[in-house]
C-alpha positions in Angstrom: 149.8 64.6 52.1 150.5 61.2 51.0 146.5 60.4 51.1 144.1 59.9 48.9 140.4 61.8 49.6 137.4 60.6 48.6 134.2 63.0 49.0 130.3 63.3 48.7 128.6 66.2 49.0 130.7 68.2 47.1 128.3 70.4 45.2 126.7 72.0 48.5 127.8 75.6 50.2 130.1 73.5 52.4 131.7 70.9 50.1 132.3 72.9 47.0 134.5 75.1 49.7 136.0 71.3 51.2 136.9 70.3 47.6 139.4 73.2 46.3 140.6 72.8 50.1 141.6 69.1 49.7 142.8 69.4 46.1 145.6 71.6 47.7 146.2 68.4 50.4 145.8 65.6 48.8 147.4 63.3 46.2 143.8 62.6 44.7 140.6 63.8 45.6 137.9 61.2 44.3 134.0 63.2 43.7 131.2 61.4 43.3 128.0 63.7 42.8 125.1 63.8 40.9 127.2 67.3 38.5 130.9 67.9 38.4 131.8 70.4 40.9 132.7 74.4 39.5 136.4 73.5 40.0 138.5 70.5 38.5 142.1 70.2 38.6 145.1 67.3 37.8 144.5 65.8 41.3 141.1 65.1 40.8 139.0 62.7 39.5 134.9 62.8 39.0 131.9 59.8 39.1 128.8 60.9 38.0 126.4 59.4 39.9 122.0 59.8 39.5 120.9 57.2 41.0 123.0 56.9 44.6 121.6 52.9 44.5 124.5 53.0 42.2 127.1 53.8 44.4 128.3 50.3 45.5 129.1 50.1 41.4 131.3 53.3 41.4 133.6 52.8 44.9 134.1 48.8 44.6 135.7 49.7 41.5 137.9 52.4 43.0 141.5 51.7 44.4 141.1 53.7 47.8 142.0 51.8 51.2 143.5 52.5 54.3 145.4 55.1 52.4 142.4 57.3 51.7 140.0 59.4 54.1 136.6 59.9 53.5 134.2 62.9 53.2 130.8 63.8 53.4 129.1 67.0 53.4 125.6 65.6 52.2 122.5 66.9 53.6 119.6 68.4 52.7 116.5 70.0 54.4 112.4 68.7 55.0 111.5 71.8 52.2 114.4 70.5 49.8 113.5 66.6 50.3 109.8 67.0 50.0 109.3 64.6 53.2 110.6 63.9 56.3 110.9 59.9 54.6 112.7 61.4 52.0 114.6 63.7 54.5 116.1 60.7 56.1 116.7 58.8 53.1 119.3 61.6 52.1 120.5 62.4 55.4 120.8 59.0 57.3 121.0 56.5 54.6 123.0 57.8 52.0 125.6 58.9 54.5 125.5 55.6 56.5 125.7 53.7 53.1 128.6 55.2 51.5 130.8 55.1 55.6 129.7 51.7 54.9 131.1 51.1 51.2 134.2 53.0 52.2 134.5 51.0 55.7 134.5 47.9 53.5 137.3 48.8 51.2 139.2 49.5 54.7 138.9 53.1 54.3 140.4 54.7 57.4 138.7 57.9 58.7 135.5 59.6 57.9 135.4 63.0 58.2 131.8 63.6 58.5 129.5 67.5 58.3 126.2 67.1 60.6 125.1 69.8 62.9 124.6 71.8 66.3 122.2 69.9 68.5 122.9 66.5 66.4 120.8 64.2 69.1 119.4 60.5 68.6 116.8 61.7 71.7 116.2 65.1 70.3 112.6 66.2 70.0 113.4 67.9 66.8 112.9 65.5 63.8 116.2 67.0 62.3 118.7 67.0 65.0 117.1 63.4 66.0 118.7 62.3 62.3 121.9 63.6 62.5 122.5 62.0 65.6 121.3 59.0 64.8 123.7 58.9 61.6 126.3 59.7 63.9 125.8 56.8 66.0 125.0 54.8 63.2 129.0 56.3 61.6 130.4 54.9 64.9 129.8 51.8 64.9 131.4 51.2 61.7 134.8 50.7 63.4 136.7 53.8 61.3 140.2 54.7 63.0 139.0 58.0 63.1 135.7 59.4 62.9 135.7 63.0 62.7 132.1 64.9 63.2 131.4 68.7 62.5 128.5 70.2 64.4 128.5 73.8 62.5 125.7 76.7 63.8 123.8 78.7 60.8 126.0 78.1 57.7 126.3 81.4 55.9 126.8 81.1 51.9 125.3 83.0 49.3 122.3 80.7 47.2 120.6 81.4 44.2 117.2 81.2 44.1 116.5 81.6 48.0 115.8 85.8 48.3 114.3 85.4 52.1 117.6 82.7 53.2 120.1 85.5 51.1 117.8 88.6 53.1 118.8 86.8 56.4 122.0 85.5 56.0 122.9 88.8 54.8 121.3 90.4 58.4 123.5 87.6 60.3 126.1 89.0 58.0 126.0 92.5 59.3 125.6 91.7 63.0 127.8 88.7 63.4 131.2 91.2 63.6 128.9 92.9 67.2 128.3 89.0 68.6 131.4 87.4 70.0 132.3 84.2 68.4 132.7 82.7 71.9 128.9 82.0 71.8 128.3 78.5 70.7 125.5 79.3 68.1 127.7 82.0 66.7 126.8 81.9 62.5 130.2 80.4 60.2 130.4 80.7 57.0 130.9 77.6 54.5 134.5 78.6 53.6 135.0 78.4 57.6 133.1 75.1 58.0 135.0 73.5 55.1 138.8 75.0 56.3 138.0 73.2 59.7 137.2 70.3 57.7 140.4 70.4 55.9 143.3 71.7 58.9 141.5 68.4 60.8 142.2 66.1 58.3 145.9 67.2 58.1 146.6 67.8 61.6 145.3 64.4 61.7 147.7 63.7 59.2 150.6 65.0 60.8 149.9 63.6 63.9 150.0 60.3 62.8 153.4 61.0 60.6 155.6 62.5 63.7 153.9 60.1 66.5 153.3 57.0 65.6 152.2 55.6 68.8 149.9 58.4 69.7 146.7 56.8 71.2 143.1 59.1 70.8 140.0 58.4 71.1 138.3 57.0 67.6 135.3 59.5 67.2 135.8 63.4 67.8 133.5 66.1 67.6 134.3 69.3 66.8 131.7 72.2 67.9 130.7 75.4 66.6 132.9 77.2 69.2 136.2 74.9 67.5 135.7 75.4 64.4 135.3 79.1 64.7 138.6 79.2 67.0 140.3 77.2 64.6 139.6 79.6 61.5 139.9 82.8 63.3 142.1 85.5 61.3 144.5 87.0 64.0 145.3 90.8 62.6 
């Protein structure tokens, strides 16, 4: 692809998976995390960031533009944040910040990771953030805005023996449970593949029909993203 990609979030079980995928895609793919992801190649370049009030710094002085698409698969969780302020702070307003920073340097599409049940009304404090950071990405006036609502993300982490005891249980049963079923477990490799066949179909789309007139935000459900990645034998 003749594109430019520019990611954060790269360092979590989804977009550690998203980044070898777009480094096969993409002319560049431009990381900006707080460590350097497992896997570097040529096409890639990395900004260290700590402190993410430093992020305005790092992309005004990168040449991306209506040539680049933009990624996020940063999230975290209540326990990982320490608060629900905190919670937001990661979730909402990093997310919303850097669509805004990219927006501004007339960055394209947004290719964006929230999650089933993402709903401004929802009575559940986490669903009622992603959805508000999806209405909040939408009104940023991308081309394309792009939205992943994955189920249970399955990947293996360190450190978390109950997660790794049920994931592993999912594991086992998910072969007997038909993937038809919207809350069907995916896996991160899964979650990020979706991520990646979007953005080129996108691509491709665009190439061969020029003209081709769709709607500016798309959401892709568990059910899609399952039926895109299924392995036909």
């Amino acid at each position: 692809m003749q594109r430019k990609a520019i990611i954060i979030g790269a360092t979590g079980k989804v977009g550690e998976k998203l980044v070898k995928q777009l480094a096969t895609l993409y002319q560049c793919v431009i990381v900006i995390a707080r460590r350097s992801p497992q896997t570097m190649n040529e096409h890639m370049q990395f900004y260290q960031v700590n402190d993410f009030a430093n992020l305005p710094d790092i992309i005004n002085g990168l040449n991306i533009g209506e040539d680049t698409d933009a990624f996020s698969c940063l999230g975290t969780t209540k326990k990982q944040a320490g608060s629900m302020e905190a919670f937001r702070q990661v979730d909402y307003d990093m997310n919303v910040n850097f669509a805004q920073l990219c927006r501004d340097k007339n960055v394209s599409q947004f290719f964006f990771l929230s999650a089933m049940g993402a709903d401004s009304n929802s009575r559940f404090f986490y669903n009622r953030v992603k959805g508000d950071t999806e209405a909040a990405l939408a009104k940023l006036g991308f081309d394309k805005l792009v939205i992943f609502r994955p189920s249970l993300i399955l990947a293996k982490r360190k450190g978390r023996p109950l997660e790794s005891a049920s994931q592993g249980l999912f594991k086992l049963v998910s072969p007997l449970i038909s993937e038809s079923i919207s809350m069907h477990p995916i896996s991160a490799k899964r979650v990020a593949a979706a991520m990646a066949m979007s953005a080129h179909e996108l691509y491709e789309r665009q190439k061969f029909q020029q003209n081709v007139i769709s709607a500016k935000v798309k959401i892709v459900e568990n059910k899609q993203m399952l039926a895109m990645t299924r392995i036909k034998s």
